[in-house]
C-alpha positions as protocol buffer text, in pm:
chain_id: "A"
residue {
  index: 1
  type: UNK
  ca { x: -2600 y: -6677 z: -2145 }
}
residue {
  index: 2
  type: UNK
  ca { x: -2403 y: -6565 z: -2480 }
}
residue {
  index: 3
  type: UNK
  ca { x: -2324 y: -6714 z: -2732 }
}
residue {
  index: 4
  type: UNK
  ca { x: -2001 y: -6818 z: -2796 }
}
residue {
  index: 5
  type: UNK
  ca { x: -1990 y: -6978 z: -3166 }
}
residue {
  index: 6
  type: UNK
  ca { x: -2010 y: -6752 z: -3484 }
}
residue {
  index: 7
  type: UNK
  ca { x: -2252 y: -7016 z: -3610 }
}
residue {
  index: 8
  type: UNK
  ca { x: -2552 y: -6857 z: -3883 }
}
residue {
  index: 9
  type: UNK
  ca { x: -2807 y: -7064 z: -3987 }
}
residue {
  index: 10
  type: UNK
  ca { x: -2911 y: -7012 z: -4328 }
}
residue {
  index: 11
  type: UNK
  ca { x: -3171 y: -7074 z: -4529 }
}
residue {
  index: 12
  type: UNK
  ca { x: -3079 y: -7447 z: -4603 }
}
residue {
  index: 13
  type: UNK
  ca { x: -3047 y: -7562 z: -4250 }
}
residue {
  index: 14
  type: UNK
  ca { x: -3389 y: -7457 z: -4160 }
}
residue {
  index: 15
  type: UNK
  ca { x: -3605 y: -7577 z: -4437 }
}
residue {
  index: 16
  type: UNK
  ca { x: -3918 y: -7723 z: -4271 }
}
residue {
  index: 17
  type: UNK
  ca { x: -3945 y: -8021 z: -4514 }
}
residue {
  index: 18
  type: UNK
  ca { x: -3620 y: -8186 z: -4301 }
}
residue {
  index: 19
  type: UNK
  ca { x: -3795 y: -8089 z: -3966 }
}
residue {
  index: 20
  type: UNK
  ca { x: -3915 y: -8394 z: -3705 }
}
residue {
  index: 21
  type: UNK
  ca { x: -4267 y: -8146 z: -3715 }
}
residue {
  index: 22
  type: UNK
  ca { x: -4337 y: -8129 z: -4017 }
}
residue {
  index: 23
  type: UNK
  ca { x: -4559 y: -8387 z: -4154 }
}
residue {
  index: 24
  type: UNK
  ca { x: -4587 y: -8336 z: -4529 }
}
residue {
  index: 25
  type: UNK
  ca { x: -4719 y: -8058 z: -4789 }
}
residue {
  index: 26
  type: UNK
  ca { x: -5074 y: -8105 z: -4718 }
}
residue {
  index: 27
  type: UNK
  ca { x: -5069 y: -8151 z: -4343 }
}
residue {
  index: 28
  type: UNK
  ca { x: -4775 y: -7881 z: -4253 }
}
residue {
  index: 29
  type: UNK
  ca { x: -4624 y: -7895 z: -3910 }
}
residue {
  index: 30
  type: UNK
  ca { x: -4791 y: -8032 z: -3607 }
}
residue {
  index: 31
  type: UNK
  ca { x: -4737 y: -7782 z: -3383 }
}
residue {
  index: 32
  type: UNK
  ca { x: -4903 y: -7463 z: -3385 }
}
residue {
  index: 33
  type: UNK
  ca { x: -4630 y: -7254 z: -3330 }
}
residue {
  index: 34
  type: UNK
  ca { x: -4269 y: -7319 z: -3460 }
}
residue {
  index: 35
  type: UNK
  ca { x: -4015 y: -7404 z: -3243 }
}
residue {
  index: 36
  type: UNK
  ca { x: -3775 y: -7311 z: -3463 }
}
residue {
  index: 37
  type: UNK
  ca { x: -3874 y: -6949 z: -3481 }
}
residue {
  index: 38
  type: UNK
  ca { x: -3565 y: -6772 z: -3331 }
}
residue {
  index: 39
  type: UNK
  ca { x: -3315 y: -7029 z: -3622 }
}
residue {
  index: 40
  type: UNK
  ca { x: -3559 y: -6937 z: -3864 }
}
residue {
  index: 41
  type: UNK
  ca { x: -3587 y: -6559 z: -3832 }
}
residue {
  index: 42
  type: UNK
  ca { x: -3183 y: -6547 z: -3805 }
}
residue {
  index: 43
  type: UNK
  ca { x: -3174 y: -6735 z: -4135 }
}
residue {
  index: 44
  type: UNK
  ca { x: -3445 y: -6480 z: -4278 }
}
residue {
  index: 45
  type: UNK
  ca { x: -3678 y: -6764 z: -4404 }
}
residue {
  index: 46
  type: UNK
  ca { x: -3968 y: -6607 z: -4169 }
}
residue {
  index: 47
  type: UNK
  ca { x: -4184 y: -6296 z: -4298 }
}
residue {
  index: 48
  type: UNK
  ca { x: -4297 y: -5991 z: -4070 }
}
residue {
  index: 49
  type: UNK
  ca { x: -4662 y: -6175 z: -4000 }
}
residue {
  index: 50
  type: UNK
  ca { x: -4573 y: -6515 z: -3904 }
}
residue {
  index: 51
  type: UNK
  ca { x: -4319 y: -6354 z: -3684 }
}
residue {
  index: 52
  type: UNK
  ca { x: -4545 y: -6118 z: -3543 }
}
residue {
  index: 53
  type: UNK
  ca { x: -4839 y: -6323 z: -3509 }
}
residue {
  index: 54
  type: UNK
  ca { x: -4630 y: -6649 z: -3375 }
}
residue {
  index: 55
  type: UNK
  ca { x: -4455 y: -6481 z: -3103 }
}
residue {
  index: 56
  type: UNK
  ca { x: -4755 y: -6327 z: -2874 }
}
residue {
  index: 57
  type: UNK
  ca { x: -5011 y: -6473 z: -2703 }
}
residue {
  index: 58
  type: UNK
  ca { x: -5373 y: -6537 z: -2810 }
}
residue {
  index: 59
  type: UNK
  ca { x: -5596 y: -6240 z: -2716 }
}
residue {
  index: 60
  type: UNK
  ca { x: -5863 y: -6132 z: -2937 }
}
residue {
  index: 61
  type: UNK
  ca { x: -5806 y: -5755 z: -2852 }
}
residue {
  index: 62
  type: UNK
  ca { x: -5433 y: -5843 z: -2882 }
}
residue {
  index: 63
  type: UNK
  ca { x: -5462 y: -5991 z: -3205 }
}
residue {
  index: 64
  type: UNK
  ca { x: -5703 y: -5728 z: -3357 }
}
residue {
  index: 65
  type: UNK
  ca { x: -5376 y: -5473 z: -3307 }
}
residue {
  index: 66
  type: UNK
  ca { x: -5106 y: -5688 z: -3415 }
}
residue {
  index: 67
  type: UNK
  ca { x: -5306 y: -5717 z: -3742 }
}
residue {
  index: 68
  type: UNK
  ca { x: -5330 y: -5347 z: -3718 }
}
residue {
  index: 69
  type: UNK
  ca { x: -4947 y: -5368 z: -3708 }
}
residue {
  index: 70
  type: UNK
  ca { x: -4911 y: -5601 z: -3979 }
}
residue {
  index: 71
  type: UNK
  ca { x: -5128 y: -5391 z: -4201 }
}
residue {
  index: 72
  type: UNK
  ca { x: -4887 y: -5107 z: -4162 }
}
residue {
  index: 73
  type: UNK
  ca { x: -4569 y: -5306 z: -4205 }
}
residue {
  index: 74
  type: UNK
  ca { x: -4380 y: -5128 z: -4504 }
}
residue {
  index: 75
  type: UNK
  ca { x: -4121 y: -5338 z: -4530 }
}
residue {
  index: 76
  type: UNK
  ca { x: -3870 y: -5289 z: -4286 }
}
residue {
  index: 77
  type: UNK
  ca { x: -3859 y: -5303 z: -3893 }
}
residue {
  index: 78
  type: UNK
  ca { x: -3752 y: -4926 z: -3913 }
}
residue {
  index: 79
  type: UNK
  ca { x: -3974 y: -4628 z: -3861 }
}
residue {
  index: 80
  type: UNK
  ca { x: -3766 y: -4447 z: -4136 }
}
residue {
  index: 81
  type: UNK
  ca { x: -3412 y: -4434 z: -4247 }
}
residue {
  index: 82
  type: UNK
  ca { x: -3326 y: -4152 z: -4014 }
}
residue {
  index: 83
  type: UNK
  ca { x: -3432 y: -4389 z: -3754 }
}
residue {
  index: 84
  type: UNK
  ca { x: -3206 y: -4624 z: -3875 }
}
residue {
  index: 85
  type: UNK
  ca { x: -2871 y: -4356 z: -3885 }
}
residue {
  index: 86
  type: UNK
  ca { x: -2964 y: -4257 z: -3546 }
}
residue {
  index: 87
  type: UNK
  ca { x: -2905 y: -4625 z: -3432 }
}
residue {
  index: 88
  type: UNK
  ca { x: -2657 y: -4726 z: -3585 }
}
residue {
  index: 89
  type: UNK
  ca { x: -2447 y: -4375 z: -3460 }
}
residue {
  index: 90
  type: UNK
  ca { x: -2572 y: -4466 z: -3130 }
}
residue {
  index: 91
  type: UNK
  ca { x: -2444 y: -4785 z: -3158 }
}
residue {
  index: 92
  type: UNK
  ca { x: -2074 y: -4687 z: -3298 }
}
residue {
  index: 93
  type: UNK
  ca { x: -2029 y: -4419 z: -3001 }
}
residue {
  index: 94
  type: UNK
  ca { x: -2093 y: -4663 z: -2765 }
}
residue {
  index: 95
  type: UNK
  ca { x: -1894 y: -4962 z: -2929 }
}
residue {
  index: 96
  type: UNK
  ca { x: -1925 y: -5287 z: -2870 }
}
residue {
  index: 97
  type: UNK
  ca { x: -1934 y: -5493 z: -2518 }
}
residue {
  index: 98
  type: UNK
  ca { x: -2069 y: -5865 z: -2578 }
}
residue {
  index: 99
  type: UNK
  ca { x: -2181 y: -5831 z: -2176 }
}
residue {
  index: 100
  type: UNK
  ca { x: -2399 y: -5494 z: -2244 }
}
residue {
  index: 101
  type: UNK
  ca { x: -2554 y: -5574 z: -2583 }
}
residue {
  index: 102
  type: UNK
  ca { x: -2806 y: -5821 z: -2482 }
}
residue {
  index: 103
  type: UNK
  ca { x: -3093 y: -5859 z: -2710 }
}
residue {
  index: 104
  type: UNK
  ca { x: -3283 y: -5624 z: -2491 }
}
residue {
  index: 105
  type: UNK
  ca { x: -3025 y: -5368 z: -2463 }
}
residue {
  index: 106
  type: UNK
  ca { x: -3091 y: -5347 z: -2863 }
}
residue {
  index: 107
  type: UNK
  ca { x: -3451 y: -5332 z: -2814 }
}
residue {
  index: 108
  type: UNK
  ca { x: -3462 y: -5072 z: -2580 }
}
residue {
  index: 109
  type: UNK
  ca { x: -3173 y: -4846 z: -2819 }
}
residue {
  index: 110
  type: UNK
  ca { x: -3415 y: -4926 z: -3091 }
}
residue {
  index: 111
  type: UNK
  ca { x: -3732 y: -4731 z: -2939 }
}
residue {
  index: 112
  type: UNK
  ca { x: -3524 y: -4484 z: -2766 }
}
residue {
  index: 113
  type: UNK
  ca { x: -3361 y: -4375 z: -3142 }
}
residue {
  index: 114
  type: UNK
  ca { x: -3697 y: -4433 z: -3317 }
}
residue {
  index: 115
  type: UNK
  ca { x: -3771 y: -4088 z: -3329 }
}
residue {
  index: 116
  type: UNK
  ca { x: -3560 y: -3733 z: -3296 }
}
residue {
  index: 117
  type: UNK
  ca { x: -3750 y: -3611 z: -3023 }
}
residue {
  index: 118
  type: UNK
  ca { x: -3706 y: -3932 z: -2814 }
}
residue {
  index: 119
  type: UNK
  ca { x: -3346 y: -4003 z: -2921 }
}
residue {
  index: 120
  type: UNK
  ca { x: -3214 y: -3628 z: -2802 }
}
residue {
  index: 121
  type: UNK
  ca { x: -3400 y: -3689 z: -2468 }
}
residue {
  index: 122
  type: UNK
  ca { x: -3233 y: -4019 z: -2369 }
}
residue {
  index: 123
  type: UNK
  ca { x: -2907 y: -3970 z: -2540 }
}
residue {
  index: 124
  type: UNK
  ca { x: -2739 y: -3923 z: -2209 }
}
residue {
  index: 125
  type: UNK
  ca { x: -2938 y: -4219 z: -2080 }
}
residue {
  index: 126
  type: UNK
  ca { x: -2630 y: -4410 z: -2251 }
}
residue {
  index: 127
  type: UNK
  ca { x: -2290 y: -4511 z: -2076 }
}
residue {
  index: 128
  type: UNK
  ca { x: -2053 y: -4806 z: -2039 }
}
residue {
  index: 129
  type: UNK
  ca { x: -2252 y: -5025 z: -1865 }
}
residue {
  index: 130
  type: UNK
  ca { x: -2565 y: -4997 z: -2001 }
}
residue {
  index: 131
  type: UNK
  ca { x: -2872 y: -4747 z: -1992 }
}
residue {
  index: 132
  type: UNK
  ca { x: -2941 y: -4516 z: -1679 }
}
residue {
  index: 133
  type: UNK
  ca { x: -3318 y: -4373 z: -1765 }
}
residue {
  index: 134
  type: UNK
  ca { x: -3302 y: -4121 z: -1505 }
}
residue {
  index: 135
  type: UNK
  ca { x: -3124 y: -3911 z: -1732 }
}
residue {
  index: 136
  type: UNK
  ca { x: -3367 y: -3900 z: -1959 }
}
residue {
  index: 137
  type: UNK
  ca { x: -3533 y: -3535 z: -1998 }
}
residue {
  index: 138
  type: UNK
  ca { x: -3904 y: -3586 z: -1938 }
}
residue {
  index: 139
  type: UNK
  ca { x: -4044 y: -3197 z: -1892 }
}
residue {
  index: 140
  type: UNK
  ca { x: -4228 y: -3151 z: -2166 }
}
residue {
  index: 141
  type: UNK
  ca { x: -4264 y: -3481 z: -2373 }
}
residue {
  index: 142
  type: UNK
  ca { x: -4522 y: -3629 z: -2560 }
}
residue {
  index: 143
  type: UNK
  ca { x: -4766 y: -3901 z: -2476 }
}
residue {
  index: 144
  type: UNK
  ca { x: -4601 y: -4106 z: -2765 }
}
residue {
  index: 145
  type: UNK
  ca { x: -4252 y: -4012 z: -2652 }
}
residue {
  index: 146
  type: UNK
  ca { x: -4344 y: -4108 z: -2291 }
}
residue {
  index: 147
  type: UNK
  ca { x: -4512 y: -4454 z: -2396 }
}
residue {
  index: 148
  type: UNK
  ca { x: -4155 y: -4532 z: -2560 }
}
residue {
  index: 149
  type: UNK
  ca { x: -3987 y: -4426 z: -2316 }
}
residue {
  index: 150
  type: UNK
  ca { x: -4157 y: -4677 z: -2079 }
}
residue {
  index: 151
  type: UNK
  ca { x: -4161 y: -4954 z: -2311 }
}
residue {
  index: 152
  type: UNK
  ca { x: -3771 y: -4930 z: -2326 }
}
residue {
  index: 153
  type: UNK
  ca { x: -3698 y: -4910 z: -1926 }
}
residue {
  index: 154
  type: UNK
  ca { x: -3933 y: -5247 z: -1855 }
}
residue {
  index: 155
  type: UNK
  ca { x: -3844 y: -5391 z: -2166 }
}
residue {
  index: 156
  type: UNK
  ca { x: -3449 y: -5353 z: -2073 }
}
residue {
  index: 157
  type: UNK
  ca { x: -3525 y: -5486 z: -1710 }
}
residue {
  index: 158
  type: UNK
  ca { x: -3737 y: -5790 z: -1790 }
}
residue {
  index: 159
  type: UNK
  ca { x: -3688 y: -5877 z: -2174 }
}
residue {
  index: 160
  type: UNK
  ca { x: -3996 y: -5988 z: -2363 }
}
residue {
  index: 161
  type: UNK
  ca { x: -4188 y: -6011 z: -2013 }
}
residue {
  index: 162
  type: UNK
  ca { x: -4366 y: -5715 z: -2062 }
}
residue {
  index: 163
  type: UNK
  ca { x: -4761 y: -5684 z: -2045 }
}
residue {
  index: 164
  type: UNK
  ca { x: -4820 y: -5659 z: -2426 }
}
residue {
  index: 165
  type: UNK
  ca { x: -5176 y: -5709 z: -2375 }
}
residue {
  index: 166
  type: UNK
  ca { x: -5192 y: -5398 z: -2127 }
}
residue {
  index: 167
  type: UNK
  ca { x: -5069 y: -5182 z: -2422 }
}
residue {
  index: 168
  type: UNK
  ca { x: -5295 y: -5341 z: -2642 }
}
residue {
  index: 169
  type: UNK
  ca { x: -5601 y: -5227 z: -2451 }
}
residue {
  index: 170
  type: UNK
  ca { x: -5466 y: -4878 z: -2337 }
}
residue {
  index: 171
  type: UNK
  ca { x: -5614 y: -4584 z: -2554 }
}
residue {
  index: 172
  type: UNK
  ca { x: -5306 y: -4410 z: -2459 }
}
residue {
  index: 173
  type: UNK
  ca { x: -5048 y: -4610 z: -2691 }
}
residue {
  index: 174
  type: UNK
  ca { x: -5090 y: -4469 z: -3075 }
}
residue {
  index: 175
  type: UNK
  ca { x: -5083 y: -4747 z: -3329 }
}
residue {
  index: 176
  type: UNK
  ca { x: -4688 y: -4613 z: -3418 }
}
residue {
  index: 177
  type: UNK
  ca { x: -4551 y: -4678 z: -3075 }
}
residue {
  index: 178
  type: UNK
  ca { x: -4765 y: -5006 z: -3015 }
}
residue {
  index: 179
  type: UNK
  ca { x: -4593 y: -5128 z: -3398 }
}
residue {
  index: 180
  type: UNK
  ca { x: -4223 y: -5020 z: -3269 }
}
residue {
  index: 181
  type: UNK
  ca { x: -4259 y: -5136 z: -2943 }
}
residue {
  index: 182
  type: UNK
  ca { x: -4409 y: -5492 z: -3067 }
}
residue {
  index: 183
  type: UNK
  ca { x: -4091 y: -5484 z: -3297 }
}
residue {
  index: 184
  type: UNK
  ca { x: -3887 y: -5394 z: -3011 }
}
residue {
  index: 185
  type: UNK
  ca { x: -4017 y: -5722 z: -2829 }
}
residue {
  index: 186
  type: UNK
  ca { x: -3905 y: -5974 z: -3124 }
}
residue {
  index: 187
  type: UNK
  ca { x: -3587 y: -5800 z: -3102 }
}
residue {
  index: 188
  type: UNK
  ca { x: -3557 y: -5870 z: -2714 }
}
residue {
  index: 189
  type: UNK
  ca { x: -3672 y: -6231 z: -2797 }
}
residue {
  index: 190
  type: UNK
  ca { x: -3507 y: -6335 z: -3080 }
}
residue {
  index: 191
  type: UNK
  ca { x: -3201 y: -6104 z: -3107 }
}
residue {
  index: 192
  type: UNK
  ca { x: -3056 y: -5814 z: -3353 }
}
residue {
  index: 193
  type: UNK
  ca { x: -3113 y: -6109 z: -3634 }
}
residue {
  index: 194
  type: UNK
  ca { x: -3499 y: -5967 z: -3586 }
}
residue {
  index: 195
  type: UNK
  ca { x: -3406 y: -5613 z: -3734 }
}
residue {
  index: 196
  type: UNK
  ca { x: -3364 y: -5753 z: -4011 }
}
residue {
  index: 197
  type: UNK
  ca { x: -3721 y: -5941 z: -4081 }
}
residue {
  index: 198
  type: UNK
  ca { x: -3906 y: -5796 z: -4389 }
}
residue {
  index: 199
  type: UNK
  ca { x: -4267 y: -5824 z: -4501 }
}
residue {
  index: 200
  type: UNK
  ca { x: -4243 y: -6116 z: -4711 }
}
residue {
  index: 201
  type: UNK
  ca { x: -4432 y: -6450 z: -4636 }
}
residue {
  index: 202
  type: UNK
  ca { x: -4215 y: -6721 z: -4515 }
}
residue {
  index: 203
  type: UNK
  ca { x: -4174 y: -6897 z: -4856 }
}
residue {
  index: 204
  type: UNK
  ca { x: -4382 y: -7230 z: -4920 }
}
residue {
  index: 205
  type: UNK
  ca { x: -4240 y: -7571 z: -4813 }
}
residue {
  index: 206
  type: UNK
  ca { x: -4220 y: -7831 z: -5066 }
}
């Protein structure tokens, strides 16, 4: 379902010190993983590693690369900034449709612009409607550009549903499409707010 209200939170309105969780400075919240993630990421009170780290499940070898991927975190959920023109082209010839642009629509633009390569491939993949990735030209692409290109077709049909853990474990996926595609995921899960989650720790509560 979309949202209908304009509605932001900000940084006030999700302070955890007026949350029913949170049970003082010295014992924190009692739950192990906010429920408030998704208000709190739109409001840009969480950090890249407490996103990250909150939003997958528990799986040593899992874990081991999503460190990996919070080691390598520079900053911003981008690869680079051409990354970021290619997207945001992408995105203003195709305009806006509040049915089309669901969260995983985003996430799958988002790996398929990540890279030239990728993003002159699929960029017929791209109509009204939404994304057809039969057009995609396939003869002759990389391993990496073929591991995005996957990640974006199941991660546009079933949202964040996608085996994570698989990728985790397959020798195939390089450590830069297993960081854009785990980025691509909190996209599909928490929205375009996601893009723009930086590396800095969610700040202390008093």
């Amino acid at each position: 379902m979309q949202k209908t209200s304009h509605f932001k939170y900000e940084m006030e309105d999700v302070d955890c010190k007026f949350c029913t969780e949170y049970r003082g400075k010295k014992l924190g919240c009692s739950q192990k993983v906010c429920p408030w993630l998704a208000e709190r990421i739109e409001a840009g009170a969480v950090g890249y590693e407490e996103a990250l780290l909150d939003s997958f499940p528990h799986d040593p070898k899992l874990e081991a690369k999503l460190h990996t991927a919070v080691r390598l975190f520079r900053g911003s959920m981008w690869l680079d900034e051409g990354h970021r023109q290619r997207m945001q082209a992408l995105r203003a010839r195709e305009g806006s449709d509040r049915r089309r642009d669901t969260p995983a629509y985003i996430a799958a633009m988002y790996l398929l612009t990540s890279d030239l390569d990728t993003a002159t491939r699929t960029a017929n993949c791209f109509y009204r409607d939404g994304i057809m990735f039969s057009y995609a030209t396939t003869k002759g692409i990389s391993p990496h550009g073929y591991t995005l290109l996957g990640a974006a077709r199941d991660i546009y049909a079933n949202g964040d549903g996608i085996a994570l853990t698989d990728l985790a474990d397959s020798e195939v996926v390089d450590s830069t499409a297993f960081c854009l595609i785990v980025n691509a995921l909190l996209i599909a899960r928490y929205g375009i707010a996601a893009l723009d989650i930086q590396k800095k720790q969610a700040q202390e509560q008093e």
